[in-house]
C-alpha positions as CSV (number, residue, x, y, z in Angstrom):
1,X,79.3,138.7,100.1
2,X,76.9,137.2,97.3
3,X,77.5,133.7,96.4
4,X,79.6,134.1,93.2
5,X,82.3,135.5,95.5
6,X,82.2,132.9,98.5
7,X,82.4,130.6,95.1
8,X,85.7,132.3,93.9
9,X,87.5,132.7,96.8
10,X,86.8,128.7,97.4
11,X,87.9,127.7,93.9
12,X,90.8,130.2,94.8
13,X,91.5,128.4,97.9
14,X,91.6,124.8,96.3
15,X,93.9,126.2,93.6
16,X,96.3,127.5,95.8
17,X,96.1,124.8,98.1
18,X,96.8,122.4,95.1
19,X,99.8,124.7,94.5
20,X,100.9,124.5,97.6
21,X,100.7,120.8,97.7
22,X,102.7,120.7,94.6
23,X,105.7,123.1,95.3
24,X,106.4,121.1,98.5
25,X,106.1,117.6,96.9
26,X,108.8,118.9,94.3
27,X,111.0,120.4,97.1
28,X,110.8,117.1,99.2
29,X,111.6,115.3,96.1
30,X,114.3,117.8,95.6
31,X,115.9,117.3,99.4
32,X,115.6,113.3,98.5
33,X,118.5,114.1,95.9
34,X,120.7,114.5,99.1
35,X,119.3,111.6,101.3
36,X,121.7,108.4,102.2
37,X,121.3,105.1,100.5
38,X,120.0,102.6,102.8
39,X,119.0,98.6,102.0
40,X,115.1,97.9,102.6
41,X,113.5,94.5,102.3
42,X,110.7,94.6,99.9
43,X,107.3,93.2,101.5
44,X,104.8,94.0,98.7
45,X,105.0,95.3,95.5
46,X,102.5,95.1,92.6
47,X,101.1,98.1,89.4
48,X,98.3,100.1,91.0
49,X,95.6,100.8,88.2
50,X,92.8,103.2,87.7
51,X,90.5,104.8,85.3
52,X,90.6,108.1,85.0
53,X,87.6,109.2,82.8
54,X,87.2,106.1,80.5
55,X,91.1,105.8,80.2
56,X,93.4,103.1,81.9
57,X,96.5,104.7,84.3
58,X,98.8,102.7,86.5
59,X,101.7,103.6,88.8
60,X,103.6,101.1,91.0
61,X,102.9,100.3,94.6
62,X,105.5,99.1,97.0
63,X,106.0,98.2,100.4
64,X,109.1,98.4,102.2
65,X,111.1,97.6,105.5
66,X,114.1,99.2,106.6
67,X,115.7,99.3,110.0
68,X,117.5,102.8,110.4
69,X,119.7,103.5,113.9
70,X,118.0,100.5,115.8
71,X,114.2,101.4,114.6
72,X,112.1,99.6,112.3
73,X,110.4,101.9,109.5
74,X,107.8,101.3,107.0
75,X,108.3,103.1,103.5
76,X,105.5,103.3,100.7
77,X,107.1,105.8,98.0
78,X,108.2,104.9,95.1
79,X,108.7,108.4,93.8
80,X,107.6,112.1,94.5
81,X,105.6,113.7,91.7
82,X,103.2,112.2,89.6
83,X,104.3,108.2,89.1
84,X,101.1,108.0,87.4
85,X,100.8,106.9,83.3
86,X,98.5,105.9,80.7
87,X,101.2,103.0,79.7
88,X,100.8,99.9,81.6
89,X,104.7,99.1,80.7
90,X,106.0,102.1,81.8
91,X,104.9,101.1,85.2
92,X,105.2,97.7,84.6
93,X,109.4,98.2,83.8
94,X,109.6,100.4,87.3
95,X,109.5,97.7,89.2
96,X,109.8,94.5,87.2
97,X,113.8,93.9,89.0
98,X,111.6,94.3,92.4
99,X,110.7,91.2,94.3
100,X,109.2,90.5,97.8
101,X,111.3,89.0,100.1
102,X,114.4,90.5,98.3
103,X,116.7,93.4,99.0
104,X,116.4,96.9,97.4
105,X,118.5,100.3,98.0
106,X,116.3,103.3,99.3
107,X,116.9,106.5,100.3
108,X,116.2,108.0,103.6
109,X,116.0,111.2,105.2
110,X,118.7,111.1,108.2
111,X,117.1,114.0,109.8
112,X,113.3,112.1,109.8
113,X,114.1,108.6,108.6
114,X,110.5,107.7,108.8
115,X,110.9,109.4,105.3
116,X,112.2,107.1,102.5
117,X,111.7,106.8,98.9
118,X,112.6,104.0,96.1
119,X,113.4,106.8,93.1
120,X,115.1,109.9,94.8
121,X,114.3,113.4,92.9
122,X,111.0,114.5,91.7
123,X,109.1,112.8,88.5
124,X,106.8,115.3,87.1
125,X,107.0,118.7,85.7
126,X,106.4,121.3,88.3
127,X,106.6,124.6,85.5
128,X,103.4,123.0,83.7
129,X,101.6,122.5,86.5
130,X,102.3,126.1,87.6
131,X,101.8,127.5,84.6
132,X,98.1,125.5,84.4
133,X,97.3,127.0,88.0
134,X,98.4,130.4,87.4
135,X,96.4,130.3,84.3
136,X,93.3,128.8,85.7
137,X,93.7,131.8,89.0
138,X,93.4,134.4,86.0
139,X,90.7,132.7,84.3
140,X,88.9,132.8,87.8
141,X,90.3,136.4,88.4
142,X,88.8,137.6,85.6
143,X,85.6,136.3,85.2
């Protein structure tokens, strides 16, 4: 095997892993639709930013408590799927009714309750970024 095709098969590899990744963020975000509504107290929240190639993105961050049939749990999502945006507001309006010390409504997974989310369903579009894949596995194909 020459080096071009250990180099394709890797690029293949991280591709479909990526894809992977994906489809079973959007199905756990999916499941979430069905999860109970549970109170958590909020111990940090706060807008994450980053720079992502000379432009500005932010998401929000939180931290949460719950206690779910006698255990306490720690929950960090706010969302599954991409939470991330070039507008500072956006993120900045997610969580602006969100304070530490105060109450907020989760969801949690009854089957795993370790698993919890702020935002139930899945925020981001799962057909682009299968369609972006796919595209970039023919490219690869191809070449």
């Amino acid at each position: 095997m020459n080096l071009d095709a250990i180099e394709k098969v890797l690029v293949w590899l991280l591709i479909f892993g990526v894809l992977i990744y994906e489809i079973w963020f959007y199905l756990r975000g999916r499941s979430s639709l069905k999860w109970k509504q549970h109170p958590a107290k909020v111990v940090s929240v706060y807008v994450n930013v980053r720079d992502n190639d000379g432009t500005e993105e932010s998401s929000p961050s939180i931290k949460y408590e719950y206690f779910f049939n006698g255990s306490l749990y720690t929950g960090k999502r706010y969302a599954y799927g991409d939470i991330w945006s070039r507008n500072y507001g956006d993120s900045t309006r997610k969580i602006s009714s969100i304070h530490v010390g105060r109450s907020i409504d989760i969801y949690v997974n009854p089957k795993h309750p370790n698993q919890s989310v702020v935002r139930k369903g899945y925020t981001g579009n799962i057909l682009l970024e299968i369609v972006f894949l796919g595209i970039a596995l023919v490219g690869i194909a191809v070449s």
